[in-house]
LOBA-410428 format. One line per field, with one value per residue (C-alpha): residue number from 0; residue in three letters; y, x, z. Coordinates in Angstrom, 1 decimal, always signed. Layout:
# residues N
i	c(NUM|...)
aa	c(Ala|...)
v	c(Y|...)
u	c(X|...)
w	c(Z|...)
END
This chain:
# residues 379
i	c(0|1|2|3|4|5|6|7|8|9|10|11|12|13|14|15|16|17|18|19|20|21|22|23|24|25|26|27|28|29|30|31|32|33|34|35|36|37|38|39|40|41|42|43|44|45|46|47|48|49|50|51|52|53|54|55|56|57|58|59|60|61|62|63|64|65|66|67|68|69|70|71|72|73|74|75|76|77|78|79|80|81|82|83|84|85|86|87|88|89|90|91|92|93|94|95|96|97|98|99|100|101|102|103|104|105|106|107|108|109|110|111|112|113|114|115|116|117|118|119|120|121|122|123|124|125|126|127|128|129|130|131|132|133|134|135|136|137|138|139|140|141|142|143|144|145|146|147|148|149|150|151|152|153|154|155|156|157|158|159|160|161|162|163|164|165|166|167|168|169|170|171|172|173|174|175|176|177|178|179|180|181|182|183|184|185|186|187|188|189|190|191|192|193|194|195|196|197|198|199|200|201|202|203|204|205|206|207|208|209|210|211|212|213|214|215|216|217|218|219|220|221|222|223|224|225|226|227|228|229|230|231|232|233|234|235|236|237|238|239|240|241|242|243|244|245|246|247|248|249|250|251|252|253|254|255|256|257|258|259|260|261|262|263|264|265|266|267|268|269|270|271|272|273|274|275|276|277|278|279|280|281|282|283|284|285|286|287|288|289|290|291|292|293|294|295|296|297|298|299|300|301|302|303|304|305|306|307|308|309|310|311|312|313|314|315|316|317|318|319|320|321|322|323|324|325|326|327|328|329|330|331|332|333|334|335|336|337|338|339|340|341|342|343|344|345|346|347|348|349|350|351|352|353|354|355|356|357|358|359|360|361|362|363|364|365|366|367|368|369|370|371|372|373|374|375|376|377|378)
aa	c(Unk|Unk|Unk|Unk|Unk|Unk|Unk|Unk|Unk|Unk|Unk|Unk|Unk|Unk|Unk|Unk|Unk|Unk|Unk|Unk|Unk|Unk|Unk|Unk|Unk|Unk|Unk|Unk|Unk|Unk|Unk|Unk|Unk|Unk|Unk|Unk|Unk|Unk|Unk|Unk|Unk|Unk|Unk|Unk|Unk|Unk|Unk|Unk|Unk|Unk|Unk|Unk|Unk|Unk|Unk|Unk|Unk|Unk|Unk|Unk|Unk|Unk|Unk|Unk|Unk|Unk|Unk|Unk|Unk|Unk|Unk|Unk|Unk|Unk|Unk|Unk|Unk|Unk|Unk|Unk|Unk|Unk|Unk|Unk|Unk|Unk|Unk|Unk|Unk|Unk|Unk|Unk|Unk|Unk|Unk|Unk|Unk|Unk|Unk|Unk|Unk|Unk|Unk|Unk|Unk|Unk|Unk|Unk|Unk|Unk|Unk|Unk|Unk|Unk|Unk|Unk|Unk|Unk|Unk|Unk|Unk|Unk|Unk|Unk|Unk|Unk|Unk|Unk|Unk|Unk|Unk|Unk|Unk|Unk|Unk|Unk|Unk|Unk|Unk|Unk|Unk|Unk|Unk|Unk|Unk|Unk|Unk|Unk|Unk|Unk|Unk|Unk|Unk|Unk|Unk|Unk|Unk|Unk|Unk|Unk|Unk|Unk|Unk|Unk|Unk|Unk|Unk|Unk|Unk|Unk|Unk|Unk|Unk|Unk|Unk|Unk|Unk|Unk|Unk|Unk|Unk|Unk|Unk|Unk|Unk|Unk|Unk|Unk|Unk|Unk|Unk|Unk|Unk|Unk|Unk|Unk|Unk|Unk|Unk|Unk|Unk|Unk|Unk|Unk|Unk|Unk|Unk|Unk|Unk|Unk|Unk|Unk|Unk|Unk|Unk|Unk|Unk|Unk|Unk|Unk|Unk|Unk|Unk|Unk|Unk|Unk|Unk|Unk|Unk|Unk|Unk|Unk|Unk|Unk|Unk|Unk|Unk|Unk|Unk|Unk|Unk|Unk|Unk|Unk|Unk|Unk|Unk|Unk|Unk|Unk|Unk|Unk|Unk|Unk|Unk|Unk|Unk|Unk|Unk|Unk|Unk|Unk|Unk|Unk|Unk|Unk|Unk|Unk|Unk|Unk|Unk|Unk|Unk|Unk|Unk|Unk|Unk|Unk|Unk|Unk|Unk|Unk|Unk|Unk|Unk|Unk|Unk|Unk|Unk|Unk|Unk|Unk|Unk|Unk|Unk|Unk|Unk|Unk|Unk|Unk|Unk|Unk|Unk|Unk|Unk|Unk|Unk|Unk|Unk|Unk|Unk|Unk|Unk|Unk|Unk|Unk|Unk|Unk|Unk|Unk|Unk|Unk|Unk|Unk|Unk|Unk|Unk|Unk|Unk|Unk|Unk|Unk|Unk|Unk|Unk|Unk|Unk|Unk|Unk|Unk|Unk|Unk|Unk|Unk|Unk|Unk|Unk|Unk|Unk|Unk|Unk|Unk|Unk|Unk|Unk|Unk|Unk|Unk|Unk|Unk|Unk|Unk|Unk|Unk|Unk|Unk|Unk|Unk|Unk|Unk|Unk|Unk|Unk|Unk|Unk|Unk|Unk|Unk|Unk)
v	c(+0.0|+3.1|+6.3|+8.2|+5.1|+4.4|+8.0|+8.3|+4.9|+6.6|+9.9|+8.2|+5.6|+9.1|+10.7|+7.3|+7.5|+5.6|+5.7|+7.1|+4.5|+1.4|+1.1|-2.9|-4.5|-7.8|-9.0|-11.0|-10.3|-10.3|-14.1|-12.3|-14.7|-18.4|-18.9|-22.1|-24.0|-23.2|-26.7|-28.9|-31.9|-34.2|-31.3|-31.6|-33.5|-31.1|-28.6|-25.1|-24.4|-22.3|-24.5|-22.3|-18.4|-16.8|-15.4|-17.9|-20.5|-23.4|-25.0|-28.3|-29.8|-33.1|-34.7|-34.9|-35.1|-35.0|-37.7|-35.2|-34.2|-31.2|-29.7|-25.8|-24.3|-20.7|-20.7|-17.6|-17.8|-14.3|-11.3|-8.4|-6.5|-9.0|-12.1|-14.8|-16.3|-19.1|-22.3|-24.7|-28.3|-31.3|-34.5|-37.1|-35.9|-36.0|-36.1|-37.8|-34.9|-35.5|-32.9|-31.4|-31.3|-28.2|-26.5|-23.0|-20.6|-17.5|-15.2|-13.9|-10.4|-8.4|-6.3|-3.4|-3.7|-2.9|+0.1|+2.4|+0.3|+1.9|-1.3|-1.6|+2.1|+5.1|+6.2|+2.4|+2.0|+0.1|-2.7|-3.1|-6.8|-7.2|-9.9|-12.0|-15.6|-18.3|-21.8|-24.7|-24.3|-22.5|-22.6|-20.7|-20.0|-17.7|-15.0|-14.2|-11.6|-13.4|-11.0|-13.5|-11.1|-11.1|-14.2|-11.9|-12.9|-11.2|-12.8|-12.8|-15.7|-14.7|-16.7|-18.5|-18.7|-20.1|-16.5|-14.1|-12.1|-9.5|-10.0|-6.7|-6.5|-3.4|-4.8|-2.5|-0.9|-2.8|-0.8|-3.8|-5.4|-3.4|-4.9|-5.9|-3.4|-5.4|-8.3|-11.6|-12.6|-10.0|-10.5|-13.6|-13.0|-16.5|-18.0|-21.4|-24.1|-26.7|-27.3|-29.8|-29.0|-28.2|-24.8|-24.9|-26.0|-22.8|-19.3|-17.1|-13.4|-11.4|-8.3|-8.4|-8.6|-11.4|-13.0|-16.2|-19.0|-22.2|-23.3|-19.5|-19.4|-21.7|-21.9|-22.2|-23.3|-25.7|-28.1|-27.8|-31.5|-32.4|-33.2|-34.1|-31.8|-28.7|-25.9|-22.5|-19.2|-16.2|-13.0|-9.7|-9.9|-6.6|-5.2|-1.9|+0.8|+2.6|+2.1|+1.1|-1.2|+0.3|-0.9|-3.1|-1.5|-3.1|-2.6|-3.4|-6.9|-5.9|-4.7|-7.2|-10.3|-8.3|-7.8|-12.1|-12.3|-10.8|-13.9|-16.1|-16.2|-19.0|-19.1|-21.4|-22.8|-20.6|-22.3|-20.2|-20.0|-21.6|-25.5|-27.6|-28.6|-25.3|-23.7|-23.5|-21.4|-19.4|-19.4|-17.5|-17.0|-18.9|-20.5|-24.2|-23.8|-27.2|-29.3|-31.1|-28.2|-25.3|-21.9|-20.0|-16.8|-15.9|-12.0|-11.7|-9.2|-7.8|-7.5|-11.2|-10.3|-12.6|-14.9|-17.2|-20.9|-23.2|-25.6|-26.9|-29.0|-30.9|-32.4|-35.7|-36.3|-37.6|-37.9|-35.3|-32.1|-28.4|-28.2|-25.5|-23.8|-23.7|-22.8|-24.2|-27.4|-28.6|-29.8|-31.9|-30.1|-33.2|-33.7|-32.2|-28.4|-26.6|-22.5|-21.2|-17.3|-16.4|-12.8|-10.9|-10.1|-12.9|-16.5|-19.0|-22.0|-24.6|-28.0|-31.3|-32.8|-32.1|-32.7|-29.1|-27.1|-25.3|-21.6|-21.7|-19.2|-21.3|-20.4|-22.5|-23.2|-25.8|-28.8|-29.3|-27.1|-28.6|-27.6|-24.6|-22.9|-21.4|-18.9|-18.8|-16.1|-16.9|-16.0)
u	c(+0.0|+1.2|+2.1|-1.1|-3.4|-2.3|-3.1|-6.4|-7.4|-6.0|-7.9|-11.3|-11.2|-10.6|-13.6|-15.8|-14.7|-11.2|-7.6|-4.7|-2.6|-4.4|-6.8|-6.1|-8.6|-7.1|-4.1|-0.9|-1.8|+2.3|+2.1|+5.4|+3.7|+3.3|+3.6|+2.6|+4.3|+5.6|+4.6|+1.6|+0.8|-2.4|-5.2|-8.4|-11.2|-10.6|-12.8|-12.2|-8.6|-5.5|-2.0|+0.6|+0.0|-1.6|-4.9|-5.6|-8.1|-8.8|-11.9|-13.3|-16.9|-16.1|-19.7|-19.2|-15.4|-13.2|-10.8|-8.6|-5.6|-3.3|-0.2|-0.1|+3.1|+4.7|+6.3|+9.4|+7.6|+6.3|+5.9|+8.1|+7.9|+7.3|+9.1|+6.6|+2.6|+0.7|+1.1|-1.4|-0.3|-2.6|-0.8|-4.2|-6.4|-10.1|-12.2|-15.3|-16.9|-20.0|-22.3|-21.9|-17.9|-16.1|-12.9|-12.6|-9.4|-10.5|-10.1|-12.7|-12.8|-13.9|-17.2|-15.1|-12.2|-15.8|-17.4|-15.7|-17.6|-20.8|-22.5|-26.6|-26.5|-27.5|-24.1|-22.2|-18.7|-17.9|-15.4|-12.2|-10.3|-6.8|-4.2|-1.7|-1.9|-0.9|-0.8|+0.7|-2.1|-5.2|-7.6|-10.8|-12.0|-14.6|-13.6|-16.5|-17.4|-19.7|-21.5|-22.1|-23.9|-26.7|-26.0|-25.1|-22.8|-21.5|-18.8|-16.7|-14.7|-10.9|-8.6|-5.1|-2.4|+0.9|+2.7|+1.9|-1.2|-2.6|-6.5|-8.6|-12.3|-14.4|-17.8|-20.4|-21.7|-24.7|-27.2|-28.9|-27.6|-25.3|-22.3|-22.0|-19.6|-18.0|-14.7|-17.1|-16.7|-18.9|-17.1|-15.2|-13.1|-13.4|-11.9|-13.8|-10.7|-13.5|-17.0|-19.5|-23.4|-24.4|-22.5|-22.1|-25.5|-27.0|-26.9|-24.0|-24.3|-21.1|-20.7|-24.1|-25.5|-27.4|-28.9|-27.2|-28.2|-25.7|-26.4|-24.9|-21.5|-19.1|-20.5|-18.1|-15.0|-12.3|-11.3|-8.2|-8.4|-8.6|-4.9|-2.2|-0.3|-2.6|-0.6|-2.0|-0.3|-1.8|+0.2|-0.7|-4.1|-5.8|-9.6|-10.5|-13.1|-13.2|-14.1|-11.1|-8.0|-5.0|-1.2|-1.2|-0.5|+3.1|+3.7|+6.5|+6.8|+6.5|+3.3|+2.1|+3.3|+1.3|-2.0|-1.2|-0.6|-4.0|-5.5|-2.6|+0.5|+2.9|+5.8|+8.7|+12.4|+14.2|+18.0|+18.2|+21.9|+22.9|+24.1|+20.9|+22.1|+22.9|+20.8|+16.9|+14.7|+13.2|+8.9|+7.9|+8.1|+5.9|+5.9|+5.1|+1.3|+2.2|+4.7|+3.7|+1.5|+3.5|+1.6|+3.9|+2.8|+2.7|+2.0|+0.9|+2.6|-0.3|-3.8|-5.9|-9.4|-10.9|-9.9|-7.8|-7.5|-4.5|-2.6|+0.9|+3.2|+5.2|+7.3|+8.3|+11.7|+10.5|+8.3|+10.0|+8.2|+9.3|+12.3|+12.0|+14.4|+13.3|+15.6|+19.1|+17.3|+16.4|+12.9|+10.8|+7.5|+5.7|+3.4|+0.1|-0.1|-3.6|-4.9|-5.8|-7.1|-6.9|-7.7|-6.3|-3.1|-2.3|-2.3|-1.4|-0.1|-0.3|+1.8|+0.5|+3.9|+7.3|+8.8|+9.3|+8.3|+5.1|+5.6|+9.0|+9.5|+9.7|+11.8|+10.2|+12.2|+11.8|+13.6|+13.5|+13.2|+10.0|+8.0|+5.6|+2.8|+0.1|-2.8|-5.6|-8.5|-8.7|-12.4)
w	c(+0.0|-1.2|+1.9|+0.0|-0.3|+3.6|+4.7|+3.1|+4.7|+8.3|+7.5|+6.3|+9.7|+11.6|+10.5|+11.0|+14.6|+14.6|+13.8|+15.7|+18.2|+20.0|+17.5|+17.1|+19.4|+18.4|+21.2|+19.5|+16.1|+15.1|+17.0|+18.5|+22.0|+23.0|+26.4|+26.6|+23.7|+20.7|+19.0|+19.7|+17.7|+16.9|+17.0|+15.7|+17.9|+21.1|+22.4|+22.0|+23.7|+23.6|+22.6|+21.2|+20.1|+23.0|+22.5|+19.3|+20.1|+17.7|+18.4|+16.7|+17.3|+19.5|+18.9|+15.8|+15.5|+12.0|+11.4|+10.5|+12.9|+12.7|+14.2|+15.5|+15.6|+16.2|+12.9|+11.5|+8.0|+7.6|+5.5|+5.8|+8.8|+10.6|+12.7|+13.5|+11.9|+13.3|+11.1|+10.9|+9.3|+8.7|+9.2|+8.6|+6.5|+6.0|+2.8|+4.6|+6.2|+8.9|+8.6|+11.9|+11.5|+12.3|+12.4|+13.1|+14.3|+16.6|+18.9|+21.7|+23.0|+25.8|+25.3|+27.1|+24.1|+21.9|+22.8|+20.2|+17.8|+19.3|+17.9|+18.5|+18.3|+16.0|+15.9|+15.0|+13.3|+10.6|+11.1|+9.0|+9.1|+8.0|+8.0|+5.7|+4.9|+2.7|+2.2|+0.4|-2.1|-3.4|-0.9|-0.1|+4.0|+5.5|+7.9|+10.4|+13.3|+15.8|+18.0|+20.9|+22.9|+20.2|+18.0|+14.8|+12.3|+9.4|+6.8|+3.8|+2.1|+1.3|-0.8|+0.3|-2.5|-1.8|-1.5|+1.5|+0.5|+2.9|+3.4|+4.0|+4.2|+5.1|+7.4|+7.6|+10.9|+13.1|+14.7|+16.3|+19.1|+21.3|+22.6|+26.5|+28.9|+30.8|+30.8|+29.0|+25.4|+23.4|+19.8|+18.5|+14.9|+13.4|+10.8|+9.3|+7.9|+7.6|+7.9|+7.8|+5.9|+8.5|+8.4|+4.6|+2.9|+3.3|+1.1|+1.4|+1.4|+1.9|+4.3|+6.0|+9.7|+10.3|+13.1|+13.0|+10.9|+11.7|+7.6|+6.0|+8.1|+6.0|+2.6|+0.1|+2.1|+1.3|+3.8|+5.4|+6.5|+2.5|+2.2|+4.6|+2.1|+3.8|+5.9|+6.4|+8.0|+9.3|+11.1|+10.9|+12.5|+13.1|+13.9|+14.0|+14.2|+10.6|+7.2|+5.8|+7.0|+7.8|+8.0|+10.6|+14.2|+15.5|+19.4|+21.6|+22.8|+26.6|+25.7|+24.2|+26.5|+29.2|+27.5|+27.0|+30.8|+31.9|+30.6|+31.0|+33.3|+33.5|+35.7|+35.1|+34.8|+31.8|+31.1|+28.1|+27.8|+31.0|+31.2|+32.3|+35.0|+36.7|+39.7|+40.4|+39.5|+42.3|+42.2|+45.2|+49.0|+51.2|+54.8|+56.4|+57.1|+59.2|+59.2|+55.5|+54.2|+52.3|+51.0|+48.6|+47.6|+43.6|+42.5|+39.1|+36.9|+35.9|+37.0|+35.3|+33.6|+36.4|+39.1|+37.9|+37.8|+38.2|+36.9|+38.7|+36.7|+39.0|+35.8|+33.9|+36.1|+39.1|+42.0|+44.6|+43.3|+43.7|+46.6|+49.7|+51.2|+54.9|+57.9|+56.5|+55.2|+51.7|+51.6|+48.6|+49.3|+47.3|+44.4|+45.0|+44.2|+45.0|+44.4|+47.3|+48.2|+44.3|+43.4|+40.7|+41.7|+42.8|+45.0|+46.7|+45.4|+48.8|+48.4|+50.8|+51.5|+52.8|+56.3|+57.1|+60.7|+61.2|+60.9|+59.1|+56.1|+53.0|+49.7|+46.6|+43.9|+40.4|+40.7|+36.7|+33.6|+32.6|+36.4|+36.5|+37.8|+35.6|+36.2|+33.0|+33.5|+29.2|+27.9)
END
């Protein structure tokens, strides 16, 4: 896009009521983030979940489940200007598709993140989409805004080539159905990879609010599952308020990683650099509740959406669990890691094991690189 072509699109979203900086309501559009793994294989009959890029859900129907598998990855393929896109490979493919099958790629936001919009009013914005994609091979998908608070859709199909193309689409402005204020899922940016008849044997009809109609969402589509050959790419991800989209807003990484950590924190070993076996990794400061219960004290660096729930991963080397430091000793604090107080800003993490002394100060550290604990508030 030309420096004129970009500044008319920035001056026409102005004067519909957007532009200027923070105007991407989407989180980790760049992929620069994936706190939880950066490689997960054998996708494709599990319930909508977060595995790699934070903030990028894929969700596929489980009752009626595809055959087809796929692995996500955090890939460095990407356009220029920018580092990382979210790869999608299929590795079994699928070409006998039950009519309630479904594969879908998405992110859910906040009905606070929406209210420049000023949908289900007199006064609503358009929405503009932008992203870049490709693929190992022509294929066709549907991109979708689900308004969840009113169960309205509006779509348009795009086409995947096997060069980086960047994807813009103009959706009108929705006077019906205004958009929740508060920190629930109010808007989900979908895009369908493959679809059963149920979501494809109805009539599609681009760039138009709809109450939802389960038939009209995925007509047209190819499915990704169609060859094990199939990879798709995304980066570059961006929503805003405006009539037209606009270069796509880059942001530092700190700022990023902590818009990521208010819906998902995970503390853990880093060796980066060091020898494997060298040190611990200190997780928090607690104290000996008794003499085999152990509360260690987590503070979030940044405020969750919600309260948060937990998962501790005691590791694949052994049964000893995290270590304490506790009044010159070494302690193994066990395997059995419960939240307790959550708020916020933080928790309590509070171990069942260990020999320690009742009112003894407590230093927890990881015994091994692979041991965490993490906090998801997600939507």
């Amino acid at each position: 896009m030309s420096k004129a072509a970009e500044l008319a699109n920035l001056i026409g979203n102005i004067n519909a009521g957007g532009g200027g900086v923070n105007r991407n309501v989407i989180i980790n559009g760049a992929m620069n983030v994936s706190q939880r793994s950066t490689s997960v294989t054998g996708l494709g009959n599990t319930a909508d979940n977060y595995h790699t890029v934070d903030r990028f859900k894929l969700g596929c129907d489980t009752t009626a489940a595809t055959a087809g598998r796929l692995t996500m990855t955090q890939d460095s393929s990407a356009p220029s200007g920018f580092a990382n896109s979210l790869k999608l490979a299929c590795t079994t493919a699928d070409t006998s598709i039950a009519a309630g099958e479904l594969c879908a790629l998405f992110q859910p936001i906040e009905g606070q993140n929406l209210q420049a919009f000023a949908k289900g009013t007199s006064d609503a914005k358009p929405f503009a989409v932008s992203f870049y994609v490709k693929g190992n091979a022509s294929a066709t998908y549907m991109l979708e805004l689900k308004d969840t608070d009113n169960t309205r859709v509006v779509h348009r199909r795009f086409a995947v080539t096997t060069d980086w193309n960047r994807i813009e689409v103009s959706f009108p402005a929705d006077t019906t159905g205004a958009l929740d204020d508060d920190n629930a899922k109010s808007l989900e940016l979908r895009i369908w990879l493959h679809a059963g008849s149920n979501y494809t044997s109805g009539t599609y009809t681009a760039d138009t609010w709809a109450s939802q109609t389960q038939a009209n969402r995925a007509v047209g589509i190819s499915s990704f599952f169609d060859s094990t050959d199939r990879t798709f790419f995304i980066t570059g991800v961006q929503l805003e308020v405006g009539q037209n989209p606009t270069e796509f807003e880059h942001e530092p990484y700190e700022r990023t990683l902590a818009k990521c950590q208010r819906y998902f924190f995970i503390a853990h070993q880093d060796n980066a650099g060091m020898p494997t076996s060298s040190g611990y990794t200190f997780m928090g400061i607690g104290s000996y509740y008794s003499s085999s219960s152990v509360n260690v004290g987590v503070h979030f660096p940044v405020a969750m959406r919600a309260i948060p729930t937990s998962t501790v991963n005691f590791g694949s080397s052994g049964n000893q669990g995290f270590i304490s430091y506790t009044n010159g000793a070494v302690d193994y604090i066990g395997t059995s890691g419960t939240l307790n107080m959550p708020s916020i800003y933080g928790a309590f993490i509070s171990f069942n094991g260990g020999d320690g002394g009742a009112g003894n100060a407590a230093q927890i550290v990881t015994q091994y690189d692979d041991q965490s604990f993490s906090f998801s508030a997600e939507l």
